[in-house]
C-alpha positions in Angstrom: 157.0 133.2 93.9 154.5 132.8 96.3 150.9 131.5 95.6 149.5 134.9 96.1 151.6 136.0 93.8 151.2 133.8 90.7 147.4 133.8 91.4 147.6 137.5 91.3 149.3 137.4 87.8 146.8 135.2 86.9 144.1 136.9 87.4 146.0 140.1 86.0 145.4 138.2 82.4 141.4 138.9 82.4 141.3 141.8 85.3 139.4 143.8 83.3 136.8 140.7 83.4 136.4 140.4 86.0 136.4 143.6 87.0 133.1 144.3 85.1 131.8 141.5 87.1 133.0 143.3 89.9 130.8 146.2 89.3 127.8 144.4 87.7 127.4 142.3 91.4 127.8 145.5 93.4 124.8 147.2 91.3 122.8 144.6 92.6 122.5 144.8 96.2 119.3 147.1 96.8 118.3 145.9 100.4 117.4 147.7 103.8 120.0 149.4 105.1 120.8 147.6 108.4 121.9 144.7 106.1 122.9 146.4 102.4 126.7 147.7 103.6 127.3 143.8 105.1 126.1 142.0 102.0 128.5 144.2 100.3 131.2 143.3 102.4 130.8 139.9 102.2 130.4 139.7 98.8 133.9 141.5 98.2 135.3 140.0 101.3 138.7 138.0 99.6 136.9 136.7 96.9 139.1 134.3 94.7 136.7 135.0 91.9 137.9 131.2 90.9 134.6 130.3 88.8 134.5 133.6 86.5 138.5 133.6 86.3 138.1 130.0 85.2 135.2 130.8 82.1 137.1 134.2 81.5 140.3 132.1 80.7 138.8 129.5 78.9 136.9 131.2 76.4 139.9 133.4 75.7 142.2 130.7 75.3 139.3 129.7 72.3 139.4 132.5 70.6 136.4 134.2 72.2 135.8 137.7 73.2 133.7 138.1 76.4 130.8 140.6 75.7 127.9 141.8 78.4 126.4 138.5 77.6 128.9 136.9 79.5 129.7 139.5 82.0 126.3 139.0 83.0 126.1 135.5 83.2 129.3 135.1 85.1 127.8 137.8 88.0 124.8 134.9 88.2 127.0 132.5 88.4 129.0 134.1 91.4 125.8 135.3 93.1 124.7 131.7 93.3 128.0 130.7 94.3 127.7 133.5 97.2 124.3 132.3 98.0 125.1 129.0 98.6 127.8 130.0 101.1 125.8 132.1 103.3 123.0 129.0 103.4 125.7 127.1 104.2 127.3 128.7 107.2 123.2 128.8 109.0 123.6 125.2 108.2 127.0 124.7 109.7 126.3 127.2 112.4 129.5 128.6 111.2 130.6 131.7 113.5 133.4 133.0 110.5 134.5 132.6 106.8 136.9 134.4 105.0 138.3 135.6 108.3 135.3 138.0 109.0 131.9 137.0 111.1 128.7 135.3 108.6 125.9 137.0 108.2 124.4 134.7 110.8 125.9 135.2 113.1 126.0 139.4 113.1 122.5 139.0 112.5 120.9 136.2 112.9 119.8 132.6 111.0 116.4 134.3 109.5 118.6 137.4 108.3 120.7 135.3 106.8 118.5 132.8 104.8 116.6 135.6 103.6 119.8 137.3 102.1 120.4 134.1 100.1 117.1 133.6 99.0 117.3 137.4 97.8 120.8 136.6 96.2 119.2 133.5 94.5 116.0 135.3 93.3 118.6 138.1 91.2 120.6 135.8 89.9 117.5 134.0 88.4 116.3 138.1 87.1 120.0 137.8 85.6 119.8 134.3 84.1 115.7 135.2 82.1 117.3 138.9 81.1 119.9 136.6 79.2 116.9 134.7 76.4 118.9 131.7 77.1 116.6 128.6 77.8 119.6 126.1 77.8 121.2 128.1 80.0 119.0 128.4 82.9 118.1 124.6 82.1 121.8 124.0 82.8 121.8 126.6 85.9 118.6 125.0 87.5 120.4 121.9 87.3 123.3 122.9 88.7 121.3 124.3 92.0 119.3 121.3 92.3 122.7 119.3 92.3 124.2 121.6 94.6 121.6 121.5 96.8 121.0 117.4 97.1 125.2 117.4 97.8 123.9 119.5 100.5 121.2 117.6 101.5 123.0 114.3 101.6 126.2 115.7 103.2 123.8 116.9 106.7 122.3 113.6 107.1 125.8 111.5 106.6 127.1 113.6 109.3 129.5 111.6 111.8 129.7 108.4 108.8 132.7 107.9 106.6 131.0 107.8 103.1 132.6 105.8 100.5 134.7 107.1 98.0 132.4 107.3 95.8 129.5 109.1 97.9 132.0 111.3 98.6 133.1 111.9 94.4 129.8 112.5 93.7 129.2 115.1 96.7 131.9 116.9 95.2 130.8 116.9 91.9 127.2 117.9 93.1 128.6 120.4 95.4 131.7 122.4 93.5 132.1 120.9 90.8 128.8 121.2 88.5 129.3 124.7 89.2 132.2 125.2 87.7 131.0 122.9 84.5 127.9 125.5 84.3 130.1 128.7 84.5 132.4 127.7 81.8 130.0 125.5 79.5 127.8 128.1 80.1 130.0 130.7 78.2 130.3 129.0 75.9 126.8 128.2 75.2 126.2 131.9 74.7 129.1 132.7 72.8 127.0 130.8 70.3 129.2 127.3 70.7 127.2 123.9 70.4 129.8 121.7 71.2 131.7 121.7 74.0 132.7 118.6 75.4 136.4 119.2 76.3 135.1 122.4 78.2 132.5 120.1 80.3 135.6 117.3 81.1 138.0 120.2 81.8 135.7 122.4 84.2 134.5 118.8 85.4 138.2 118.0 86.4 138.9 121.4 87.5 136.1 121.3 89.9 137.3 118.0 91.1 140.2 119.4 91.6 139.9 122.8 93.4 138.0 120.8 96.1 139.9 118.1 97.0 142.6 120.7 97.4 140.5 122.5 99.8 139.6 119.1 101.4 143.2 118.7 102.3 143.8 122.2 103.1 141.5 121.7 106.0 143.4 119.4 107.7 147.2 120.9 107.0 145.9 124.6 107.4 145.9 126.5 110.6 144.9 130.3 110.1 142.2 132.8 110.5 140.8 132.1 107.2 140.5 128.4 107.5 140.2 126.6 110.5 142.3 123.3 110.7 140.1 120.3 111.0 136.7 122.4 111.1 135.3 119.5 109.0 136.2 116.5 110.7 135.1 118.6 114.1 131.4 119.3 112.5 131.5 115.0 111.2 131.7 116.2 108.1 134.7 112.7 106.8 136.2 113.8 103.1 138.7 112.2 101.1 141.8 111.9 103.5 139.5 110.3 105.8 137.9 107.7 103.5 141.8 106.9 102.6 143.0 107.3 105.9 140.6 104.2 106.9 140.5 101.9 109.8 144.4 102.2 110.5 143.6 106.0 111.1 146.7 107.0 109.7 146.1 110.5 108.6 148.8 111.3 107.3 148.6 108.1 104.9 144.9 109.6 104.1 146.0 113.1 103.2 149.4 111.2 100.5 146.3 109.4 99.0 144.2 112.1 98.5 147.0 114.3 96.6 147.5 111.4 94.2 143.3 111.6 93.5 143.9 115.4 93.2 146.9 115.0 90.4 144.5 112.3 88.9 142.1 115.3 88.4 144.6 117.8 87.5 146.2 115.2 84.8 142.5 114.9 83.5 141.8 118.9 83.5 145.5 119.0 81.2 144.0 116.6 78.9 140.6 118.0 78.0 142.8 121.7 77.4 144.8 119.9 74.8 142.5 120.7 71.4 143.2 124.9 72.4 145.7 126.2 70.4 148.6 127.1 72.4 148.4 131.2 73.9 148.4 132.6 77.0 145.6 131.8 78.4 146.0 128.2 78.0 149.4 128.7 79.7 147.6 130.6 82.7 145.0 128.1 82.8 148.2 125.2 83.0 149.8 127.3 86.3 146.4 127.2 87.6 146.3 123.9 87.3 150.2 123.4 88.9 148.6 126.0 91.8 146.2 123.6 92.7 148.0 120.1 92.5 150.6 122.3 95.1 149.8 121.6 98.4 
């Protein structure tokens, strides 16, 4: 089965989720016209929907029942999520993502910027309609993280950070946001503690990026460049590993023994749920990732 595939069966657990999502994010796009049917497009444009599958799983897997609460929350979380990419690509002058042109370059930087400061302003409407004061406590610390991984990352362009800048860029960068989506939900399912759901989406985060971190150098499609990091100075994980010998190759082993370190540390923290399918699905998304 390919990975398509047993993603696609995946998701097929909570489609109905994240289907609602779906919707709720597509109300939401209300500007001029020259932009509106772009935004749309990019916002639906091969979305893994990752972050919301993730929470929609997890609280499942505990018993929970998602209600508007959450559907809400989780359309937030992925309008952040989209936010951050398209102030990304102005950043890395990025000409494509997702196989299709940014919104900077068919429009241009100020276009663009705008768009994400729009995106960010109704996710916050979203986050206050919610009555949740921890929540957007944990949200606004999420985007300030986020943002000083971003921050950091543009002025250590062209050095190889140590590994642990470059743990704690990932954390900043991917990973918090994956500890506020699922955390998150379960915060407002009325949960108080949650610590096994902070060290599995921790891990998980972890995880799905060092992945993509290989990716980039053993990848050559539309969708994702080979070597577009190391090209734009940007060193990650097989790098660091790789060294002063420069043996790549060496790097990229390493770097999928940190990844199963992650993965065996996401398994762990699932271990108090109660055995169903969820957990299974959230197990063979686990096996998807450490797969490369």
């Amino acid at each position: 089965m390919s990975f398509n595939e047993k993603y696609r069966n995946i998701l097929n657990l909570v489609k109905e989720d994240i289907q609602k999502v779906e919707k709720e994010l597509l109300a939401e796009i209300f500007l001029s016209n020259e932009i509106n049917e772009t935004l749309k497009t990019f916002l639906t444009n091969k979305p893994k929907r990752i972050r919301p599958l993730v929470s929609f799983l997890y609280l499942r897997a505990s018993n929970i029942e998602p209600d508007n609460r959450q559907y809400t929350f989780q359309t937030a979380i992925e309008i952040i999520h989209n936010a951050s990419l398209i102030h990304d690509d102005v950043v890395d002058e990025a000409d494509t993502r997702r196989g299709s042109k940014t919104l900077n370059k068919i429009f241009n930087n100020k276009t663009a910027i705008l768009t994400g400061d729009y995106l960010l302003s109704i996710a916050l409407e979203k986050l206050n309609s919610l009555n949740s004061p921890e929540t957007i406590s944990m949200c606004a610390n999420t985007l300030t993280n986020m943002c000083i991984g971003e921050v950091n990352q543009y002025f250590s362009k062209f050095k190889i950070p140590t590994l642990e800048q470059y743990l704690k860029k990932t954390e900043q960068k991917t990973a918090k946001l994956f500890q506020t989506a699922v955390c998150g939900a379960m915060l407002l399912s009325g949960e108080t503690s949650f610590t096994e759901a902070e060290n599995f989406a921790y891990a998980f985060g972890m995880a799905f990026q060092i992945r993509d971190d290989i990716l980039n150098l053993t990848t050559l499609n539309s969708l994702k460049p080979s070597q577009n990091d190391i090209s734009a100075g940007i060193y990650n994980a097989p790098v660091i590993f790789a060294g002063k010998t420069s043996n790549l190759d060496e790097g990229i082993e390493k770097t999928k023994t940190l990844l199963n370190n992650y993965v065996v540390e996401a398994e762990k923290a699932l271990s108090n749920l109660e055995d169903n399918k969820y957990k299974l699905a959230l197990k063979e998304l686990l096996g998807i990732l450490n797969h490369v």
